[in-house]
Structures are given as C-alpha cells and as structure tokens.
ZAROSE-32936 format. One line per 10 residues: number of its first residue (from 1); for each residue z, x, y of C-alpha. Coordinates in steps of 0.02 Angstrom, whole numbers. Each point is the difference from the previous one (the first is absolute). Last residue first. Layout:
residues N
NUM> Z X Y ~ ...
//
This chain:
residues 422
422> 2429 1887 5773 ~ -37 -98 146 ~ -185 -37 14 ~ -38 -12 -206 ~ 173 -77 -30 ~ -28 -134 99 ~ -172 -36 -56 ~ 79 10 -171 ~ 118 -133 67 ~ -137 -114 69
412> -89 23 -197 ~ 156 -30 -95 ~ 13 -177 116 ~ -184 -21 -28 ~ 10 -4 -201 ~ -31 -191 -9 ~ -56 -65 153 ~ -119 -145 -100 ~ 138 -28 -84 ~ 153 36 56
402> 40 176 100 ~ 114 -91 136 ~ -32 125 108 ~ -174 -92 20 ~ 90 -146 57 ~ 96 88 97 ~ -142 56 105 ~ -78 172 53 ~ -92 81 130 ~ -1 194 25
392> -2 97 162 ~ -31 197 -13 ~ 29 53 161 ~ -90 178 58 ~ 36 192 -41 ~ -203 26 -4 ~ 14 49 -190 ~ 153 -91 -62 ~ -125 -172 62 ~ -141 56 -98
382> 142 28 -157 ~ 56 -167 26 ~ -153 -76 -28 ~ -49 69 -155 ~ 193 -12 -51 ~ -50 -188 26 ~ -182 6 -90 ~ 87 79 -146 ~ 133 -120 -33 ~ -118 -164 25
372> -106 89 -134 ~ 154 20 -99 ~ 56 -195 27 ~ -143 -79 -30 ~ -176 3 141 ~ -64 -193 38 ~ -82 65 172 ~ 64 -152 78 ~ 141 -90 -77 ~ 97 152 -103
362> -44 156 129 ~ -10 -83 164 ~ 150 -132 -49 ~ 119 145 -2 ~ -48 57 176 ~ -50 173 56 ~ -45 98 157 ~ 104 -90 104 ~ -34 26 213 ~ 146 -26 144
352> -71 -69 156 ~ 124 7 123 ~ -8 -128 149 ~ 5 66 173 ~ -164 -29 51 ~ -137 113 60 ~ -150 -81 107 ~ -179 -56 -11 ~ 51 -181 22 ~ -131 -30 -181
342> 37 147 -41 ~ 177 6 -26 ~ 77 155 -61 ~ 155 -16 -107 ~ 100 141 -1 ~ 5 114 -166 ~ 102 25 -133 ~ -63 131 -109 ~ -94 21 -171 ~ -166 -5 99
332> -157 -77 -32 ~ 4 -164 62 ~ -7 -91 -170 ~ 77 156 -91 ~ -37 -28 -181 ~ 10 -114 -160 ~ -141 -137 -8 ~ 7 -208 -13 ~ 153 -41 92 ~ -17 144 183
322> 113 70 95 ~ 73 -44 165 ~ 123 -121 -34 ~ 150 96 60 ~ 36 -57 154 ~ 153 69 139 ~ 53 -66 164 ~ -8 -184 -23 ~ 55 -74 166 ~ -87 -189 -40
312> -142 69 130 ~ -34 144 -83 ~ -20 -87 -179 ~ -139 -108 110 ~ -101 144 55 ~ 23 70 -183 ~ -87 -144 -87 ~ -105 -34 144 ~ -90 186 -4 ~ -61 13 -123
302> 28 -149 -138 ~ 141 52 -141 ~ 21 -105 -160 ~ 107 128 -125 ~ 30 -132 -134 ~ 158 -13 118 ~ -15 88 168 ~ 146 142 52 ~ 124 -4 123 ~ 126 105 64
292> 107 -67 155 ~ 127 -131 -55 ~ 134 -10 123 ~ 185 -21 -77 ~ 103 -125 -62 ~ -72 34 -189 ~ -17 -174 -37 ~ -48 -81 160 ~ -124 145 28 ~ -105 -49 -157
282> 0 -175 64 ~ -33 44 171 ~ -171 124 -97 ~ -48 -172 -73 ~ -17 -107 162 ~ -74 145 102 ~ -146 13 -132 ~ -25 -177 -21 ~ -25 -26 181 ~ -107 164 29
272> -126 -80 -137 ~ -124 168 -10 ~ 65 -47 -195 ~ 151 -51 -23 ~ -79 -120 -169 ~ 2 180 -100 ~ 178 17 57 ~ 55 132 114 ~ 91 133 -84 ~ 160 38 106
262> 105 157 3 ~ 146 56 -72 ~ 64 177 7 ~ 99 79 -144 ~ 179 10 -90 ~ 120 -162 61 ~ -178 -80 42 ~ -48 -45 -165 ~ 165 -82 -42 ~ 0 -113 179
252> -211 -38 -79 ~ 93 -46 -174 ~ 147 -102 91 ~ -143 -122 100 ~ -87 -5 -169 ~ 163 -61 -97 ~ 16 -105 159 ~ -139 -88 -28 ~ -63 -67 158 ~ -142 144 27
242> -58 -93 -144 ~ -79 116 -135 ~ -158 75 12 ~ -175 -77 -54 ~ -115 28 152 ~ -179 8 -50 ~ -34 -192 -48 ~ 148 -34 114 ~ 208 -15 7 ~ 53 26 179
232> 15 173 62 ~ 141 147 -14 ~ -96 134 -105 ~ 131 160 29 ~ -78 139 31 ~ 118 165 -73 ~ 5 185 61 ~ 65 127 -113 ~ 116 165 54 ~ 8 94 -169
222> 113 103 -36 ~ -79 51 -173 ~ 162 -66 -120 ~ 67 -133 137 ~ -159 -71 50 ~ -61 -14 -178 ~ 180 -96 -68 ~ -43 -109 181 ~ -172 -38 -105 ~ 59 -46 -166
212> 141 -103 74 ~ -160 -89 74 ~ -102 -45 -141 ~ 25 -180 -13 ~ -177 -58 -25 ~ 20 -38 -185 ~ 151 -77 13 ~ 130 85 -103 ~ 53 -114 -171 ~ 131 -116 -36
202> 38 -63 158 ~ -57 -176 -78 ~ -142 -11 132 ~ -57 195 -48 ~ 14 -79 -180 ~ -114 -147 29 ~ -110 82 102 ~ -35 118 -157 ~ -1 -117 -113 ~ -125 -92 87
192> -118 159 26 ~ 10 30 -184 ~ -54 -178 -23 ~ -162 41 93 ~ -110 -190 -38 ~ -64 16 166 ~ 50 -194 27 ~ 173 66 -53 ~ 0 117 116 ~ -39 -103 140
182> 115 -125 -56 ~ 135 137 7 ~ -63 60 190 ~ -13 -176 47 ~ 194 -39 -41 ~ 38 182 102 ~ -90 -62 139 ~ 49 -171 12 ~ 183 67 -32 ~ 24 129 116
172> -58 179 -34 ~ 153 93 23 ~ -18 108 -161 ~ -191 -9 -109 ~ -98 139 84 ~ 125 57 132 ~ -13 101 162 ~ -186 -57 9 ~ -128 91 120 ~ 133 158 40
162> -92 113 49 ~ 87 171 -29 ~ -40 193 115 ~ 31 149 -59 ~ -20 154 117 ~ -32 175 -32 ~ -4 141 76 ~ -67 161 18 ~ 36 135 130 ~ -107 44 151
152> 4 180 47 ~ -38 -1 187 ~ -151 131 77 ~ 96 126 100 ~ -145 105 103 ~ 10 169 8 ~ -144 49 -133 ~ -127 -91 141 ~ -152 25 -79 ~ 68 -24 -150
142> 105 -133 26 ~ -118 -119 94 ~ -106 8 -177 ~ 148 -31 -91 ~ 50 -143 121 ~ -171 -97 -26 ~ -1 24 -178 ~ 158 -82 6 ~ -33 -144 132 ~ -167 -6 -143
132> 111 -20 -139 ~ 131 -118 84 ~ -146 -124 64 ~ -116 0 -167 ~ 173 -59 -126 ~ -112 6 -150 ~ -4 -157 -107 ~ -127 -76 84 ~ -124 139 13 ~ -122 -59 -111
122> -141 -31 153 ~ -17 -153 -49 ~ 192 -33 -6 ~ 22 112 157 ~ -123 -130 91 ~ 77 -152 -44 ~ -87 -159 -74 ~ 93 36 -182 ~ 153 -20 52 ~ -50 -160 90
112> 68 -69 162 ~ 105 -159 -55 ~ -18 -176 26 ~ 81 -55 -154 ~ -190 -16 -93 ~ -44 168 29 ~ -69 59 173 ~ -155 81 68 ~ -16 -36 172 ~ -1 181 79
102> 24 48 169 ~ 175 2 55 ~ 40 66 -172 ~ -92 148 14 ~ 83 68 153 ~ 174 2 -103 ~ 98 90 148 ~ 52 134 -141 ~ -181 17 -72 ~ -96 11 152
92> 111 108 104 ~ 14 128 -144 ~ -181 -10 20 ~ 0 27 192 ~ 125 135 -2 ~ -55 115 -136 ~ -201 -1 80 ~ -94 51 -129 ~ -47 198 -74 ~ 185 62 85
82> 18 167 124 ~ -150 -52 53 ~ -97 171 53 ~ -161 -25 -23 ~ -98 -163 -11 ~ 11 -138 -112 ~ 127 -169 2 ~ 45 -103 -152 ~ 69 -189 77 ~ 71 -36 -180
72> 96 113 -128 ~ -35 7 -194 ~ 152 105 -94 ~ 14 139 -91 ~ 22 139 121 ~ -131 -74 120 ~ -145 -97 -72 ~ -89 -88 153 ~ -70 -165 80 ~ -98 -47 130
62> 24 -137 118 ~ -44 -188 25 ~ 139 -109 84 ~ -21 -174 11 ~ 81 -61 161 ~ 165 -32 84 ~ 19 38 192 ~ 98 116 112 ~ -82 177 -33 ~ 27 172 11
52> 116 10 -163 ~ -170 -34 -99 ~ -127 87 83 ~ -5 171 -101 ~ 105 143 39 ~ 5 177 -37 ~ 141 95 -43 ~ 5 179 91 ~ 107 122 -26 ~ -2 113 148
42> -157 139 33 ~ -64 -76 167 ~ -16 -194 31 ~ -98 -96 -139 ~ -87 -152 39 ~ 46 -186 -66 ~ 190 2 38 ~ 147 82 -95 ~ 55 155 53 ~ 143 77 -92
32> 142 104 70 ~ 143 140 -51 ~ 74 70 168 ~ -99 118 119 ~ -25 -172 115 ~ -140 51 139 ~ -158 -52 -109 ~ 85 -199 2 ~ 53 13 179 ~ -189 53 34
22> -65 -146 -83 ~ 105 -124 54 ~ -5 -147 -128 ~ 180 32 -52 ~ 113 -70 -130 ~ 171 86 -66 ~ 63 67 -173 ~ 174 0 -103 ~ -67 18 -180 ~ 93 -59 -159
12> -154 -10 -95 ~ 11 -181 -78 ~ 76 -86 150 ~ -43 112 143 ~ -190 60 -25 ~ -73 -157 -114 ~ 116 -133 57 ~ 20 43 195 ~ -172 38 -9 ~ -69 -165 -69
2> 92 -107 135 ~ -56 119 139
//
C-alpha cells in the first residue's frame, strides 16, 4: 500500500482502489491493473515477486534487467507482464533503503558506503530509477487506456546551505583565535596570518562570509533556500561558532528573515537523543519558533535509529539522504518520500527529501575542478528535467566564499543557476 500510493498516486497522479475479489476486479469496466503472481484475463498485469508479501528482513537474490536504459531488480518472465520486473517491489527496495538494513560496509564515520550500493554497481546511481520506471509505468497504462490523465510533474529545484562554520576567523573567542595565529605560524603560512589579521582588523571580508552573496541569489532567481544551522559544542568535527555569540544568534535571525532554518546535528549528536534535543532548543530559542527540518552534519545517518529518533524530537522533514563520496539519487527518486521503517514494518510520517549533489562530493571526494564539477551538475539536473522531479543541491558558505581551495565555485553555483533558470 505504501509503495502504491507513491508509485500510482504521487508520481502518476492516479486516484485507484484495492481489491482481492476476483470477480469484483473482472466486473469494474474502468481502467485496472492486476498485480499478484498469476494473471487474471486480458488486464494489465504486473507480476509480483515475494518482497511486498513478506514481514521480515533478509538477503534478497533476484534477477536483473536492462529496461529503457536502466538495470532493474526482481526481473520477472512469462507472457503478458505489462513490465520485465516487478515496478513496485524494486521501487520498494530502493526508496525504503532495503540494502542498508543488511549490509555492514561502512567508512570510517559510520556511514553506508557509496560505493557498497547496488545502483552504484550497477551504474545507475545517478539516474533517478523510481521516477523513470513510475513513468514508463504510466505510458504503458496510457496506452492501453488512452483515457486515463497521467499528471505532468514540473521541475524544481531546491537549494539547500550547511552551515559548518559561520565564520573562519570572526567570533572565534580568544583561545581560539590566539591558537589559530600560532597555528599558522607553526605552519609557517604568513599569507594565512595576514589574512586573519585583516578580517580581525575589519579590513578585509571573512573568508566564510558569503551570505549577502546568497540572499543577492535568492532575490535575482527567486529562490526559496533552506539553511542547517550547526548549533553543538565545540569538537574534533564540530567547529561552529558559539550559539552564545550574539553576532551568530543575529546571523541565524538574518537567515531566517528570507528562508527556512533547520538544524544540522553535530557530528558528536550522533544517535545521542540528548544532544540532539539540547541543540535543536537552542536553535528554537533563537528563531522563537519550532524547528522541524533537519539534516546530519558530515552526513552520518544509521537506518533506521537516526530517523526513529529525529521522529521522536518532532522533526518532520530530513534531508540527509544522499550520499559524500558519489553524486546520485541515494534512494532513487528525485522526490520526497515518507519514511518507511523496516525494522517496525510500518510508514512514518517523516519526509525524506533526497540531494543529488553536494559541493564537497565533487572537490573532496571525486577531486573533479570547477568545469568538471559544472558538467556533472547540469548532468544531473538534466535527469531530474527529464522525469519532472526535485533537483536538491548542497552547498556551504564556505564554499561560496570562493577562496582558495573554493576558488571559482561561487561563478560555478551561479552558472548552475543560470543553466536551470535562464
């Protein structure tokens, strides 16, 4: 039921009904589809394998199958399948993130590995699987049925900002911002010094400060952004500025005058419920209002405890699923989709909202410049155009920032603007 309503009435736009009696199901003359293990009559007929019949988590060993340039799992043979695999059950595989239950491969945050997926060995990460076969799906519904109204979904896109460290050098304290020098000076980087030096001085724009940059975006393309905040305690991973500061405390008010703020749980948050309660109060203090988006710093998701816990703090809406290390649709889809639990076997009301690209991905991981960053996004973007999905990108200010090692990223995120809008 879970994978229908997303398949059939999210994606396709498709009012339908269930019913396991045979003879109601020959008696409708409306538009139908049978999907069980045996055909009935002449109808459209999907058929299925095990997977949605069962209660338990296990391997799972099917067949695959090339269909309209992609690989799909749980391939079925025989005459008459309106579909060569079951649609359902592997849409239901990526989306509910089967895999992940099972596997044990992790890098050295904790994380499921890019690389350990199925769509990444199959090289069909960066192809949203679950919106081209729903389409596929419809067309094939659609011309059997030519009355049928399948829903024209529109592109869009959504940016989204982590904000790690508001400030490289600004609002740093003094023990911090005294190390900082004498770390630089043990590096030997006197550019580095001067440059502190004069950000300190007011003299010169702090690296990280690239936020009238951004609101100048949002107000030339429209753009309605979504920041996470970092609000946790100073840590090996967690470098932000005070939540204290009230330069900070003004910067998230700023942010939140022209798009929605959510939390970034801190590298040290997490599966620690505590921690993760203490720092989205703190966000909440300073906007004075709930805080109900959420996404993970350095990305560090467990399934299912990571989202079973953001449910029980009242988070309505995360958007870590996607992956560091490899571009691409991590569940498949470029929709928002409810979280299913496996493990309790039941749907949840948190919304699962997928990035295809992050920043970091490009320069960190697969070590790509600026033009090869460039073309892998409008890449991207042009998969998502195609199947009239989300296209969520992940960016920081630092990167904005476009010194140094980001040098020539702020020209790239506008040409990416430019590319979808213009």
């Amino acid at each position: 039921m879970y994978v229908f309503e997303l398949v059939m009435s999210q994606l396709l736009g498709l009012d339908y009904g269930f019913t396991t009696d045979a003879e109601k199901f020959e008696a409708y003359e409306g538009p139908k589809l049978h999907y069980g293990t045996q055909r009935i009559g002449d109808e459209p007929f999907v058929k299925a394998v095990d997977l949605l019949f069962e209660r338990h988590i296990h391997e799972q060993n099917f067949r695959t199958v090339d269909f309209d340039g992609t690989v799909a799992p749980y391939a079925v043979y025989g005459d008459g399948n309106l579909l060569p695999f079951d649609v359902f059950a592997s849409s239901f595989f990526l989306v509910s993130r089967y895999e992940e239950y099972l596997s044990q491969v992790r890098d050295q945050f904790g994380r499921f590995r890019a690389e350990a997926s199925w769509m990444y060995a199959n090289g069909m990460l960066q192809k949203p699987l679950v919106n081209i076969w729903s389409n596929a799906l419809g067309n094939r519904l659609q011309s059997i049925y030519p009355e049928m109204v399948i829903n024209e979904r529109k592109f869009a896109f959504l940016p989204t900002y982590d904000v790690d460290a508001a400030w490289a050098f600004k609002q740093k304290g003094l023990y911090r911002t005294v190390g900082g020098f004498l770390k630089d000076l043990a590096a030997g980087d006197r550019n580095r010094i001067c440059q502190r030096h004069q950000v300190l001085r007011g003299k010169r724009r702090d690296p990280f400060d690239s936020f009238d940059f951004q609101i100048d975006l949002q107000k030339e393309f429209k753009l309605k952004p979504i920041y996470f905040i970092l609000c946790g305690d100073y840590d090996t991973y967690d470098k932000n500025i005070s939540i204290r500061k009230e330069a900070f405390r003004n910067l998230i008010k700023h942010l939140g005058d022209y798009a929605d703020v959510g939390i970034h749980p801190s590298f040290s948050s997490y599966l620690d419920i505590q921690k993760m309660r203490t720092e989205i109060d703190r966000l909440s203090d300073v906007l004075h209002r709930p805080v109900t988006k959420s996404r993970q710093h350095f990305l560090r998701m467990n399934l299912p405890r990571s989202y079973q816990k953001l449910i029980e703090l009242d988070i309505s809406d995360d958007y870590t699923m996607g992956f560091a290390s490899q571009a691409g649709f991590r569940a498949g889809i470029a929709d928002t989709f409810r979280f299913y639990d496996l493990e309790n076997d039941m749907v949840t009301n948190l919304r699962v909202h997928p990035f295809a690209l992050m920043d970091g991905t490009m320069r960190d991981y697969l070590k790509i410049d600026v033009e090869a960053s460039f073309a892998l996004a409008k890449q991207l973007v042009d998969e998502v155009k195609a199947v009239g999905g989300t296209f969520i990108y992940l960016t920081h200010n630092e990167t904005l920032g476009g010194e140094q090692r980001w040098a020539g990223w702020p020209e790239m995120y506008r040409n990416l603007l430019e590319y979808i809008y213009l």
